[in-house]
C-alpha positions, 0 to 999 in steps of 0.5 A: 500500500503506497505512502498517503500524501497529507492532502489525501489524509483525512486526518490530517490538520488542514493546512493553510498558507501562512500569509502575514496580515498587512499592518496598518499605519497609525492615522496620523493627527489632524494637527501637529501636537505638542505639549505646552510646556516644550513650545514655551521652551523652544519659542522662547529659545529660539525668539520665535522661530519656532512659530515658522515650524509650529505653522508648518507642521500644522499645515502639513497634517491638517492638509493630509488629514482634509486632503486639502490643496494648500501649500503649507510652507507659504502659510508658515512664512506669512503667518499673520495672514493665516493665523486666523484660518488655522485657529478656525480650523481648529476650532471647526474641529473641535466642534466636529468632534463635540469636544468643549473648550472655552477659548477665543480663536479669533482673539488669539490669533488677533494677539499672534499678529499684533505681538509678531508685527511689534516684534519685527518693528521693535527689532529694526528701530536703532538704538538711538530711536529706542535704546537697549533696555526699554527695547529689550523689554519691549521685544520680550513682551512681544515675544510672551505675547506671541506664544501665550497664543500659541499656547491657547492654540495648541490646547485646542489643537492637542484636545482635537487631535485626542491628546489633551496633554501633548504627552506624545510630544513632550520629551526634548529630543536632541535636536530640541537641546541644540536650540535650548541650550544657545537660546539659553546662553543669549537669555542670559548674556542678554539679562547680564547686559541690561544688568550692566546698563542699569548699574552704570545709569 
């Protein structure tokens, strides 16, 4: 009696091919979360700048999520044009969804553009028109202004994206130190020089 091959053997384990199920990727936010805490620390050590990839990322992942045909690199470049439509998107969102945040989008994106204008004035007037100390002032409040609407911004935009917290994006990644710890040293040479001037008036 010859050999029976497992396929005529009734007995046998049904044998199937082994095909791994294809994974899915993560859906990615619909805007770009971060914690408070880190933006307040790269906007300020970095005088702002970070507002230009703040702006970008959340272009970028609102334009993939909604599939949208924007550019998102313009959009952080002129900012004060937009920060009013990117608070609106936000908030349309949130409304979407049924989530409740008490917050003024138009307010504080009014504010971002008020405090990015005056900053931008405030830096190119020479010394003899406003000089060192009130100017340094100046430009800080400009910055705090600045930020604190990006801040209420991004609350909004971490409870949308289903992270209130920020905590996927609360870690200092090295990339963020190499801003942190120059932002750092011009903070205090620059606190150390209004120290200077008011000593010798």
């Amino acid at each position: 009696m010859g050999g029976m091959d497992a396929q005529d053997d009734v007995y046998a384990a049904p044998r199937a091919a082994l095909v791994a199920a294809p994974t899915e990727r993560p859906r990615p936010p619909p805007f770009y979360v971060v914690s408070v805490t880190k933006l307040v620390l790269l906007s300020f050590a970095t005088l702002g700048l970070y507002s230009l990839y703040w702006f970008w990322r959340h272009w970028k992942l609102h334009k993939l999520d909604r599939k949208l045909d924007i550019w998102p690199v313009p959009r952080a470049l002129f900012s004060i044009f937009f920060a009013h439509g990117l608070n609106r998107e936000i908030d349309q969102r949130l409304q979407r969804s049924g989530s409740r945040h008490a917050w003024s989008p138009g307010a504080w994106a009014t504010l971002f553009v008020v405090s990015a204008i005056t900053g931008r004035i405030i830096s190119r007037l020479p010394d003899s028109v406003l000089p060192f100390g009130p100017g340094f002032g100046l430009i800080v409040l400009s910055l705090a202004g600045g930020t604190l609407a990006m801040v209420h911004a991004q609350r909004a935009a971490n409870l949308a994206s289903g992270d209130a917290t920020g905590a996927a994006n609360a870690r200092l990644t090295v990339a963020n130190w190499l801003w942190l710890v120059p932002g750092g040293l011009f903070w205090l040479m620059s606190l150390a020089s209004l120290v200077l001037l008011t000593g010798d008036a």
